[in-house]
LUMLUMNU-509598 format. One record per residue (C-alpha): residue number from 0; residue in three letters; y, x, z. Coordinates in steps of 0.02 Angstrom, whole numbers, plus 50000, padded with zeros to 5 digits. Example, Ala and Ser with C-alpha at 12.3 -4.5 7.8 and 13.67 -1.06 7.14 Angstrom:
2
n|res|yy|xx|zz
0|ALA|49775|50615|50390
1|SER|49947|50684|50357
This chain:
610
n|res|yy|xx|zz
0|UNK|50000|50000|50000
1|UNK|50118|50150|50050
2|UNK|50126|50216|49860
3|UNK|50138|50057|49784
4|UNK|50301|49996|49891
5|UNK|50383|50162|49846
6|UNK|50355|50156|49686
7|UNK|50431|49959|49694
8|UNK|50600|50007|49787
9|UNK|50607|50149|49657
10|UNK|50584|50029|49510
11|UNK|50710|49883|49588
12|UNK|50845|50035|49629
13|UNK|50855|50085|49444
14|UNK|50853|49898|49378
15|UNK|51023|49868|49493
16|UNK|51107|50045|49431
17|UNK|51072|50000|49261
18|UNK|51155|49832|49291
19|UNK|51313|49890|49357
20|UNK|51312|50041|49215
21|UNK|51313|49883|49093
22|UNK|51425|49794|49196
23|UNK|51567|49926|49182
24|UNK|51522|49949|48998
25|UNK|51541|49745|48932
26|UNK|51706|49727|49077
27|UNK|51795|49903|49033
28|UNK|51763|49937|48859
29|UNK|51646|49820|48747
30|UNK|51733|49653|48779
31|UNK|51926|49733|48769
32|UNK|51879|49819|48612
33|UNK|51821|49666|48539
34|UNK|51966|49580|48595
35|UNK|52093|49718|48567
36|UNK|52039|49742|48387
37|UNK|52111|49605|48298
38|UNK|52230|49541|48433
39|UNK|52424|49507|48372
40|UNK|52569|49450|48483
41|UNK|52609|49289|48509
42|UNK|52763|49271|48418
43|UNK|52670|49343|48250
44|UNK|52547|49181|48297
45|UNK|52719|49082|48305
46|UNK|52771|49149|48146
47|UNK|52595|49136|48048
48|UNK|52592|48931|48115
49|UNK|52781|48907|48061
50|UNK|52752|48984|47867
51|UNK|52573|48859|47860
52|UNK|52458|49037|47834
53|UNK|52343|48965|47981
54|UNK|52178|48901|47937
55|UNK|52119|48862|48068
56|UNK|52129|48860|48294
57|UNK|52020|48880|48427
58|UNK|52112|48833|48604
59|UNK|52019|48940|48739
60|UNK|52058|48943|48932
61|UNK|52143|49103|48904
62|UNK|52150|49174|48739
63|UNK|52201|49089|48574
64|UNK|52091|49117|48426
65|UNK|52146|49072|48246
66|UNK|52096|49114|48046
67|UNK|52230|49132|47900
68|UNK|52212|49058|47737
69|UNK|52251|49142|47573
70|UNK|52256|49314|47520
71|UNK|52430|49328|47528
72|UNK|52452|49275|47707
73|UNK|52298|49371|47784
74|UNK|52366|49528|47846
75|UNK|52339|49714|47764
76|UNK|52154|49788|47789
77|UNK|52094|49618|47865
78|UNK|51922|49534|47819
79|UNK|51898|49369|47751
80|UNK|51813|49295|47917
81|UNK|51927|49419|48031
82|UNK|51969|49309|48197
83|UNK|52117|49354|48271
84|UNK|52171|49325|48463
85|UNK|52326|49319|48564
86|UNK|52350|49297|48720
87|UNK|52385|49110|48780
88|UNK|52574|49091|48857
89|UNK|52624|48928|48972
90|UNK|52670|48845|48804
91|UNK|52686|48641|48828
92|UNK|52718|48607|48660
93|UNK|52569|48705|48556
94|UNK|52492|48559|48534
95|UNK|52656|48491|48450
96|UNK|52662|48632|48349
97|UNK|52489|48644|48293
98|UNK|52506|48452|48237
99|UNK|52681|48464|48138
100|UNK|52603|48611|48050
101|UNK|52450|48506|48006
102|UNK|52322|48641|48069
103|UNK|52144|48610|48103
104|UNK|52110|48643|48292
105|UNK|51961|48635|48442
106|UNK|51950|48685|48607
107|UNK|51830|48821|48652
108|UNK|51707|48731|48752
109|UNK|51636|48838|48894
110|UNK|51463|48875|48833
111|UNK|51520|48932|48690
112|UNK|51613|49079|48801
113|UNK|51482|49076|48906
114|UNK|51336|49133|48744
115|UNK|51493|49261|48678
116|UNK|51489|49331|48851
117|UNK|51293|49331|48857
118|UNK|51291|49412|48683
119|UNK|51409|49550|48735
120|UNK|51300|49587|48877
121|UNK|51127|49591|48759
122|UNK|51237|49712|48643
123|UNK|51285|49813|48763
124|UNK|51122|49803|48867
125|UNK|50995|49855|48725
126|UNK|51046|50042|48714
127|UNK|50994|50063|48880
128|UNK|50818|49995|48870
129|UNK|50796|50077|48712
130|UNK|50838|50268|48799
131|UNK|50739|50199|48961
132|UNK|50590|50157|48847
133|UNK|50597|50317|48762
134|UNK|50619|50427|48914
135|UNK|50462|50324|49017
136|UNK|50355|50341|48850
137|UNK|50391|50530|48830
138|UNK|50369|50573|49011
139|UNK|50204|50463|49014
140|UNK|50147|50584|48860
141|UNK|50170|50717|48953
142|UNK|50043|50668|49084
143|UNK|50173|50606|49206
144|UNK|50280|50449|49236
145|UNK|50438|50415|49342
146|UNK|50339|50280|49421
147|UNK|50205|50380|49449
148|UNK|50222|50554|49543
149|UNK|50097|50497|49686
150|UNK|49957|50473|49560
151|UNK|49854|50624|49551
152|UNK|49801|50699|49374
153|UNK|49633|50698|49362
154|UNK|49493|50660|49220
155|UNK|49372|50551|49239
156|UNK|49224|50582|49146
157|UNK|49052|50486|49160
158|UNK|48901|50604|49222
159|UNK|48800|50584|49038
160|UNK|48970|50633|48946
161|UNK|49028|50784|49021
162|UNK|48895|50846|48873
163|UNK|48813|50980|49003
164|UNK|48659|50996|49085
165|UNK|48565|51147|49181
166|UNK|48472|51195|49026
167|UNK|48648|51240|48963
168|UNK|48678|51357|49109
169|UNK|48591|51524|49139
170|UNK|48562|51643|49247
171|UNK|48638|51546|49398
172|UNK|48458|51585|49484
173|UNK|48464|51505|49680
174|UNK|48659|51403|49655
175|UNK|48552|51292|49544
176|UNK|48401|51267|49665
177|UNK|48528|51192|49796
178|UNK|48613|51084|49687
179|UNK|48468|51015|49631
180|UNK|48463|50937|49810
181|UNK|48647|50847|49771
182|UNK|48558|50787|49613
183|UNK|48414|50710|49697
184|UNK|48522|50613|49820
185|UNK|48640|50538|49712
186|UNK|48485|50466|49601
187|UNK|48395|50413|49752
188|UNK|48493|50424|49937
189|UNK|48350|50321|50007
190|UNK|48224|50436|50012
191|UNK|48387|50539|50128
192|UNK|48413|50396|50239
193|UNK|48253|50343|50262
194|UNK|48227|50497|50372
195|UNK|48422|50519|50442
196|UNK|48464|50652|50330
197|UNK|48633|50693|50301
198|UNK|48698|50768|50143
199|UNK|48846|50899|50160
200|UNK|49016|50813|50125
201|UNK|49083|50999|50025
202|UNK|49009|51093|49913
203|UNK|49108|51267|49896
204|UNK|49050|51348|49721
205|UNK|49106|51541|49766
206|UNK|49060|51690|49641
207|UNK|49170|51813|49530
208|UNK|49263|51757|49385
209|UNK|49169|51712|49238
210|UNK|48992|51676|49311
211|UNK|49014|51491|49264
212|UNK|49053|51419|49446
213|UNK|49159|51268|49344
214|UNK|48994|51253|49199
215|UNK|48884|51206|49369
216|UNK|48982|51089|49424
217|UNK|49008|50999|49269
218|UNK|48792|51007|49222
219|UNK|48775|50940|49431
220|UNK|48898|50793|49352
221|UNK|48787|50779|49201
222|UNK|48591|50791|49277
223|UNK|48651|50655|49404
224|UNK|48731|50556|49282
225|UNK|48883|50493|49405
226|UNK|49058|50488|49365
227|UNK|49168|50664|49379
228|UNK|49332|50682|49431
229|UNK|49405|50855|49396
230|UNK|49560|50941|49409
231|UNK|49634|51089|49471
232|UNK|49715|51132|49654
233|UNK|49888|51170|49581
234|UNK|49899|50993|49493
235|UNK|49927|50931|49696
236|UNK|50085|51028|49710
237|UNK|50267|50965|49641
238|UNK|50439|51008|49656
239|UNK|50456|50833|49743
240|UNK|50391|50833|49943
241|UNK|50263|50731|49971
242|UNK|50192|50705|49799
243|UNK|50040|50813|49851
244|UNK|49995|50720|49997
245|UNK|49971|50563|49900
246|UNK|49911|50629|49756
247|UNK|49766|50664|49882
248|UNK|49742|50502|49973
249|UNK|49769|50400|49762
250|UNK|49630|50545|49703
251|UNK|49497|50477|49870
252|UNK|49519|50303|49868
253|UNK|49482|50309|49666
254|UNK|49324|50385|49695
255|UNK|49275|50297|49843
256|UNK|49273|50136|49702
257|UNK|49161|50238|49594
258|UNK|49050|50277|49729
259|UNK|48930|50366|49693
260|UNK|49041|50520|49592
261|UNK|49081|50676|49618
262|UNK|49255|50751|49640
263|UNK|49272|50928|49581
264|UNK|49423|51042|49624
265|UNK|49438|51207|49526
266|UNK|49550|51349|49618
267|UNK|49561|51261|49794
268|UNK|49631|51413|49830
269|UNK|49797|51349|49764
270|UNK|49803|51214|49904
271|UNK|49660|51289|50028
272|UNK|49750|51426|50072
273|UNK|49751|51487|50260
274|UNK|49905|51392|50341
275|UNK|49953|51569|50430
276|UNK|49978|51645|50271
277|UNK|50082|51508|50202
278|UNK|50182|51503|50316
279|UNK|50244|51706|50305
280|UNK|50268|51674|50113
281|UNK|50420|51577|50152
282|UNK|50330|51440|50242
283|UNK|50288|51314|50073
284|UNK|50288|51144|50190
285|UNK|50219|51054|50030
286|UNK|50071|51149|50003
287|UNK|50040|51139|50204
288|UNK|50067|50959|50197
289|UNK|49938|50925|50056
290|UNK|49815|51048|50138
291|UNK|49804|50943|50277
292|UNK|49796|50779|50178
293|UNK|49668|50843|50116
294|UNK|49583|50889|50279
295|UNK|49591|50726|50335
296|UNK|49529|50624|50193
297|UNK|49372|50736|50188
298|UNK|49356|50706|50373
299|UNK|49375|50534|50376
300|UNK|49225|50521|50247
301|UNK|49048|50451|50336
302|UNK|48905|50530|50277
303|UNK|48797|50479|50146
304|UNK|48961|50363|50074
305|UNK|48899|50430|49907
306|UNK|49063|50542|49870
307|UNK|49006|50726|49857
308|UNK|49145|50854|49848
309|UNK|49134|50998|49748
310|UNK|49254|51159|49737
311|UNK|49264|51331|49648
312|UNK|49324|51472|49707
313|UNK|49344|51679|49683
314|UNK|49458|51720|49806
315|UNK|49353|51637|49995
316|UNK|49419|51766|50112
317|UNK|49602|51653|50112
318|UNK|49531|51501|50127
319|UNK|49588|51391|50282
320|UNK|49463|51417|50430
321|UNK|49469|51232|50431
322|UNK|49432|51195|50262
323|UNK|49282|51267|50256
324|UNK|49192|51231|50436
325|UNK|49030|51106|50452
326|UNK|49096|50937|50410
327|UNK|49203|50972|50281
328|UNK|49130|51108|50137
329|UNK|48959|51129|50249
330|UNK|48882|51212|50114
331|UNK|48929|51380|50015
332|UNK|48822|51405|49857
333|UNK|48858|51584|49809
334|UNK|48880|51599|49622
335|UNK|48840|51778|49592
336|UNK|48832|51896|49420
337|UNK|48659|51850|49328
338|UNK|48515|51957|49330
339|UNK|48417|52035|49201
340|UNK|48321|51874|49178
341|UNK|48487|51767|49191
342|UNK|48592|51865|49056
343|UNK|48443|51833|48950
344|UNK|48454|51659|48967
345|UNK|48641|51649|48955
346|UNK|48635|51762|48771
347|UNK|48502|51653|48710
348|UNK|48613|51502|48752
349|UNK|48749|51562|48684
350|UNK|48672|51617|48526
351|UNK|48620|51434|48465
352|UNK|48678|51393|48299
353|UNK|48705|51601|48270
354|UNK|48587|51681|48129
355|UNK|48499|51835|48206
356|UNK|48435|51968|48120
357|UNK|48309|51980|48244
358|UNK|48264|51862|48423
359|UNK|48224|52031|48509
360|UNK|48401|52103|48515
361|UNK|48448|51981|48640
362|UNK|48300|52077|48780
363|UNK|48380|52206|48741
364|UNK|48566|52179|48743
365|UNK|48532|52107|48915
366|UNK|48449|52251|48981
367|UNK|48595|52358|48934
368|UNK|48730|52268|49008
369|UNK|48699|52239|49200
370|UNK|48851|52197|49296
371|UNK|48913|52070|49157
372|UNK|48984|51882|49184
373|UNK|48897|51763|49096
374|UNK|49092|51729|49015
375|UNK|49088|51918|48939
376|UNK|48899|51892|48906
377|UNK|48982|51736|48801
378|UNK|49128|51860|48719
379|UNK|48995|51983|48674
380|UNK|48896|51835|48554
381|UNK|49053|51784|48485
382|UNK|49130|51967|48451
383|UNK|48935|52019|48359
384|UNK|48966|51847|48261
385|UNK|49177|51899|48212
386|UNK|49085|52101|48159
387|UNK|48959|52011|48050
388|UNK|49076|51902|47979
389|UNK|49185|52043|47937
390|UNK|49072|52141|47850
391|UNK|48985|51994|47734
392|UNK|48823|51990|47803
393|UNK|48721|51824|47823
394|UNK|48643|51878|47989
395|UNK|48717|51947|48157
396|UNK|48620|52134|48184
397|UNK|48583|52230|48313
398|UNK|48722|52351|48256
399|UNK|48862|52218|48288
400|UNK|48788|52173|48459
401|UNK|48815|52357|48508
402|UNK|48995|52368|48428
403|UNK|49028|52207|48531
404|UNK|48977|52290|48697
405|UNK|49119|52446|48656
406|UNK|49236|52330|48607
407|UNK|49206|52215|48760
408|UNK|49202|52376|48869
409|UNK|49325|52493|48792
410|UNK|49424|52388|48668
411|UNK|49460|52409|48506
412|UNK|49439|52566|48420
413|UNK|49611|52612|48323
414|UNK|49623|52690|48161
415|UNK|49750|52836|48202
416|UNK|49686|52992|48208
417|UNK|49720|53136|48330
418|UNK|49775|53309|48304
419|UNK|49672|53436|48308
420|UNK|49715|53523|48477
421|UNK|49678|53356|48576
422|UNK|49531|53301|48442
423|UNK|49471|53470|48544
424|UNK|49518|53422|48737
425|UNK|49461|53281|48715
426|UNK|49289|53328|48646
427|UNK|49262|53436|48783
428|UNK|49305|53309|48901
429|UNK|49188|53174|48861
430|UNK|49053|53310|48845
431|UNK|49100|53360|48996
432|UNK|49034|53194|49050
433|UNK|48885|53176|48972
434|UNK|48816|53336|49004
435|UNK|48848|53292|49204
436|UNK|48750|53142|49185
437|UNK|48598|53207|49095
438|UNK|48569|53366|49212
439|UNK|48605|53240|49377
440|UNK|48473|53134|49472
441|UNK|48522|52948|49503
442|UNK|48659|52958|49363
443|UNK|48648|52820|49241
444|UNK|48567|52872|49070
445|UNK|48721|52906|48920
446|UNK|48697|52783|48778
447|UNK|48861|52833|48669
448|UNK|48997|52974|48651
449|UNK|49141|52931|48551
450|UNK|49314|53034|48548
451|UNK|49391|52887|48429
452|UNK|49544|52812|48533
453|UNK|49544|52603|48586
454|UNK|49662|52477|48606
455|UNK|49640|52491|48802
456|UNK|49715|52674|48803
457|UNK|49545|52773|48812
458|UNK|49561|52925|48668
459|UNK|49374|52939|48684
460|UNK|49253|52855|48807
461|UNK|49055|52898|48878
462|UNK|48959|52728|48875
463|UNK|48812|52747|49005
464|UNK|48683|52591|49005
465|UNK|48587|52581|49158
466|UNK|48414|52538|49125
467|UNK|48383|52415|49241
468|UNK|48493|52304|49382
469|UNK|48538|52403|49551
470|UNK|48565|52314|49716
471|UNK|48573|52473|49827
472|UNK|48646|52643|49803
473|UNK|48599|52787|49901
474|UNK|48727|52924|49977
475|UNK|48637|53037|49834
476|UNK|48660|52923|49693
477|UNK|48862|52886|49736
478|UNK|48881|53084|49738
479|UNK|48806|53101|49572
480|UNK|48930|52951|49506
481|UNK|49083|53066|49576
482|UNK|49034|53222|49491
483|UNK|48993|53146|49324
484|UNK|49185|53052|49348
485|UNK|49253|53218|49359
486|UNK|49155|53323|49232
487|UNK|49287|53274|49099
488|UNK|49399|53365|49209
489|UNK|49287|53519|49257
490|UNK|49253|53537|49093
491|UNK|49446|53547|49025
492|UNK|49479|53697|49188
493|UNK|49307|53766|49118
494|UNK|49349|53784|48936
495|UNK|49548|53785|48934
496|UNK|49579|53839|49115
497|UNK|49704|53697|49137
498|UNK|49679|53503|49195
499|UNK|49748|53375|49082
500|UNK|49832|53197|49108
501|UNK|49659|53129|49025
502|UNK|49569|53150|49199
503|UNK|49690|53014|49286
504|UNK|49584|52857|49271
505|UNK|49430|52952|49349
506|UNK|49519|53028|49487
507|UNK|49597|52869|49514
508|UNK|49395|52785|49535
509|UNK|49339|52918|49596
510|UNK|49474|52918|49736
511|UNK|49454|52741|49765
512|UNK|49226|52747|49763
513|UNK|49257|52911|49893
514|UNK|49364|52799|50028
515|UNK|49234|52662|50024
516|UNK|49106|52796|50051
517|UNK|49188|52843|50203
518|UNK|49281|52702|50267
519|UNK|49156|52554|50230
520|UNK|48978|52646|50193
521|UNK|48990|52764|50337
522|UNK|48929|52904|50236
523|UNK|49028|53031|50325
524|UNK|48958|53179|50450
525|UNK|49140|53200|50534
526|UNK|49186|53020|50550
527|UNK|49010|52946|50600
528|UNK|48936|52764|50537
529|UNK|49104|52671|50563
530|UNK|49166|52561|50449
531|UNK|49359|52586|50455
532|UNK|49435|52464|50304
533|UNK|49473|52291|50312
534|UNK|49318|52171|50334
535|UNK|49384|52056|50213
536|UNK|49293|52039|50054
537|UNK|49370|51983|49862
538|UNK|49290|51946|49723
539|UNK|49430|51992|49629
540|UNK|49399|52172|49632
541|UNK|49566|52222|49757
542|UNK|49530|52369|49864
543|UNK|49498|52352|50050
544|UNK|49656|52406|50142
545|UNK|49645|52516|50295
546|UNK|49660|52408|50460
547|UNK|49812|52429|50566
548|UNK|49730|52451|50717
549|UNK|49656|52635|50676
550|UNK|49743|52792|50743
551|UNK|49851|52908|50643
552|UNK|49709|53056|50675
553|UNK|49567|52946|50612
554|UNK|49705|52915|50444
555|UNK|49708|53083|50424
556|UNK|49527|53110|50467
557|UNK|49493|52986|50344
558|UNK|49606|53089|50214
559|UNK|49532|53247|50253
560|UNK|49333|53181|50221
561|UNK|49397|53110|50056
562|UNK|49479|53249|49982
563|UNK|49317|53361|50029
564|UNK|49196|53228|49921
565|UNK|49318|53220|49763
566|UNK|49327|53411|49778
567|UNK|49128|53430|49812
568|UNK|49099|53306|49648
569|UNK|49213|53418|49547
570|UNK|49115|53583|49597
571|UNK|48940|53512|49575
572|UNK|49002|53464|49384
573|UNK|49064|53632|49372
574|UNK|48920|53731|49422
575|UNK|48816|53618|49284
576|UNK|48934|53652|49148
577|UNK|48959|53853|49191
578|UNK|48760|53850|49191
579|UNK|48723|53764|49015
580|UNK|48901|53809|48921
581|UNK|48804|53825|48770
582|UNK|48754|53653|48752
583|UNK|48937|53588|48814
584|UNK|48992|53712|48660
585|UNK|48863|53652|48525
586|UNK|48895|53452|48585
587|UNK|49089|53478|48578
588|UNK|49072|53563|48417
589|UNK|48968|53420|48330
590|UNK|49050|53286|48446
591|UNK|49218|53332|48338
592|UNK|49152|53317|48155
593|UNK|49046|53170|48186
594|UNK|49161|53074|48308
595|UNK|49029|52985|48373
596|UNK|48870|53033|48435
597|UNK|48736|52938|48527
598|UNK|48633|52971|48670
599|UNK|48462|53029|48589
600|UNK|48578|53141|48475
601|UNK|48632|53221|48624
602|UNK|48473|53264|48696
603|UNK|48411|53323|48541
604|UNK|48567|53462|48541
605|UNK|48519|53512|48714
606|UNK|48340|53537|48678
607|UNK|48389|53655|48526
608|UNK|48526|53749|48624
609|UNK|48370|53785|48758
């Protein structure tokens, strides 16, 4: 009732304004114009009656109108039909006059003034609605209305047409298994109730970016075959206070009529965010006020009503406290990056409806690329499909699958050529690479060495595959990953005696891999097994930041154990390149006439060189 009686006041407000608007228009300037235009004095009336050039008189309570006769007697730039006025005098003896001159004459009766005056009004009135009409239709295109702020934005889309089911989704291993249970109750809650089970009001969706927390939701929608309500968290928020707030309580009573649906909210974070932190950006009283809206509608829900809500998210360490206790989002499905299995599934998915030159490529492509969202798994299809295109062949080959890993990876390779001196540096420097990873234990096998520069600011780039997915990493295993960062670098104070700006992206990841080694692995004799950065977790890939509550010894402590891994990495790929500087020579050598050279190449040069 609330929304509706606001939106009623609003409505009744502007129907008065525009009133008075036309009000002042017809009293102040459309009804004097239309008198002023063809009014004359009345002495020039006087004169017209005395010559006989009137046709013809109309006696009103104030005003005087009359028509001339003749084209002589009408006056210059006139009309046929012009009327003209004058203003009635206390004149006892018009009617006299009017008679000796043998005009034809009436008296205006007052409906007749009365449908001028109503005209006027229509006249002046219809602009108005026209502009209002106009402005309500545009704004309604635009997904809004003036009559509508408190309505909230979201599509409602019936369970069999969202067009997705789980067979469409891969790789989402246990998240599906769990919502499988939402599925089941929303076909059949008695089989729930029957034994007093309760089904969790909130279901929080929570995974990296691109590992298709939004495609679950919308195949839960579509295996249950209920209506879906989606929208996003910053459609709540408006310039206008309270706008959120009811946006929330218009989006719960809606589905509590389509009962049983599911509401989905992508980004919560946008409204879910912890009120602390709101309120030291600038305190955003809006976004407070629609958090807790939202807090209460979810608690006010009774179990088993039917209404299941479901919310994405990447970024769960700034969620409200609140939000996401037992009652509200009970449940947390984590939506994490796909296996070897999954990233199967997703590439044959994804590759419906795309010629192959071969089924097989797929196994493989996905046991090259562990670590990959099923959304770049997605890019990598559609990048093989763009390479095949480009080149005029009727089938996507195994060749544009790789070329759509570098470009997915690296970015696009440019056509500008370097000069000779850094064609050289930076041959050295990839090898430099490479070799450190072959000669290491635990380092990741090299698939490609290119020295041809990409779009993402690389002028050459070492592609290592693993061969299979890693969960753990040993102390041994992260040391080997540091040295074969920096053997670009020992290689370039190796063979030139001088460290180049090309080294600055691995120093910066190697920097960055060292302090979680010590502050959040404990892999550090000085410092013990402490973990010393911020428990806080992101998805988003930000790095931990040191607490505050740490003292300015352990900092430097801290400083100290890092500087001596970085430096130990750098050494260890020294010592390897010092003791086979043939095969660094012969690789860099062949690297810089061929460009490109791939990883069984490489091992073929090293078993020649001895």
């Amino acid at each position: 009732m609330g929304p509706k009686k606001k939106r009623t006041q609003f409505s009744l407000a502007y129907f008065v304004l525009m009133i008075f608007i036309v009000w002042i228009f017809n009293d102040m300037v459309f009804r004097p114009y239309m008198l002023k235009e063809l009014e004359v004095p009345y002495s020039s009336f006087l004169e017209y009656l005395s010559r006989g050039q009137v046709e013809h008189v109309a006696i009103g309570a104030d005003r005087i109108s009359f028509t001339l006769k003749g084209e002589a007697s009408r006056p210059e730039g006139a009309a046929a039909s012009s009327v003209h006025n004058v203003v009635r005098v206390d004149d006892p003896k018009i009617v006299d006059r009017l008679i000796e001159a043998g005009v034809d004459f009436s008296e205006v009766k007052q409906t007749e003034g009365l449908l001028n005056a109503l005209m006027g009004w229509i006249i002046a009135f219809l602009p108005l609605i026209l502009i209002w009409y106009f402005m309500y239709r545009r704004m309604s295109g635009m997904g809004g209305s003036v009559l509508s702020f408190g309505k909230n934005n979201s599509q409602e889309i019936q369970g069999e047409m969202t067009g997705v089911k789980f067979a469409d989704v891969g790789g989402v291993g246990e998240a599906e298994i769990e919502l499988r249970e939402i599925i089941d109750y929303l076909k059949g809650p008695e089989r729930f109730n029957r034994l007093g089970a309760k089904l969790p009001k909130g279901v929080l969706l929570v995974g990296p970016p691109g590992t298709g927390k939004t495609l679950l939701a919308k195949a839960t929608a579509g295996e249950a075959g209920v209506p879906f309500f989606s929208l996003t968290g910053s459609s709540f928020v408006e310039m206008f206070v309270g706008v959120g707030a009811a946006r929330v309580r218009d989006l719960f009573e809606q589905a509590k009529k389509k009962a049983p649906c599911i509401i989905f909210i992508d980004e919560i974070d946008a409204i879910g965010q912890a009120r602390s932190s709101i309120a030291a950006m600038s305190g955003n009283s809006e976004r407070e006020n629609t958090l807790n809206q939202l807090l209460a509608e979810m608690d006010g829900f009774r179990p088993n009503t039917g209404v299941i809500i479901m919310a994405a998210t990447n970024r769960p360490e700034i969620l409200d406290h609140a939000l996401v206790r037992p009652g509200r989002f009970d449940r947390q499905v984590q939506v994490t990056l796909p296996t070897e299995e999954g990233r199967s599934g997703i590439l044959k998915i994804h590759a419906r409806g795309v010629p192959l030159d071969d089924e097989r490529d797929l196994d493989r492509i996905a046991k090259i690329t562990p670590g990959f969202s099923g959304a770049e798994l997605a890019n990598i299809i559609n990048e093989a499909s763009l390479l095949a295109v480009r080149r005029n062949a009727d089938k996507v080959a195994l060749c544009d699958l790789d070329l759509a890993i570098e470009r997915v990876v690296a970015g696009l390779q440019k056509k500008t050529p370097l000069s000779p001196d850094v064609r050289k540096k930076v041959a050295y420097h990839e090898t430099g690479h490479a070799l450190t990873a072959y000669y290491l234990t635990g380092a990741d096998p090299v698939h490609k060495i290119s020295i041809i520069p990409t779009s993402k600011g690389a002028l050459g780039y070492t592609m290592q595959l693993p061969t299979e997915d890693q969960f753990l990493r040993s102390e041994e295993e992260l040391r080997s990953r540091l040295a074969v960062m920096l053997g670009g670098r020992a290689a370039e104070l190796l063979v030139f005696g001088v460290a180049t700006t090309g080294a600055s992206n691995d120093l910066e990841v190697a920097s960055m891999l060292a302090r979680r080694m010590v502050t959040e692995f404990g892999m550090s004799k000085t410092l013990g097994p402490v973990r010393y950065s911020n428990p806080e977790d992101s998805y988003l890939g930000s790095p931990s930041s040191n607490r505050g509550d740490i003292s300015q010894e352990t900092t430097a402590a801290i400083d100290r154990e890092i500087q001596d891994i970085v430096t130990e990495a750098q050494n260890t790929s020294m010592n390897i390149l010092r003791s086979h500087r043939a095969a660094l020579d012969k690789i860099a050598s062949t690297l810089q006439e061929d460009e490109v050279i791939m990883g069984d190449e490489m091992k073929g040069i090293i078993e020649s060189v001895g």
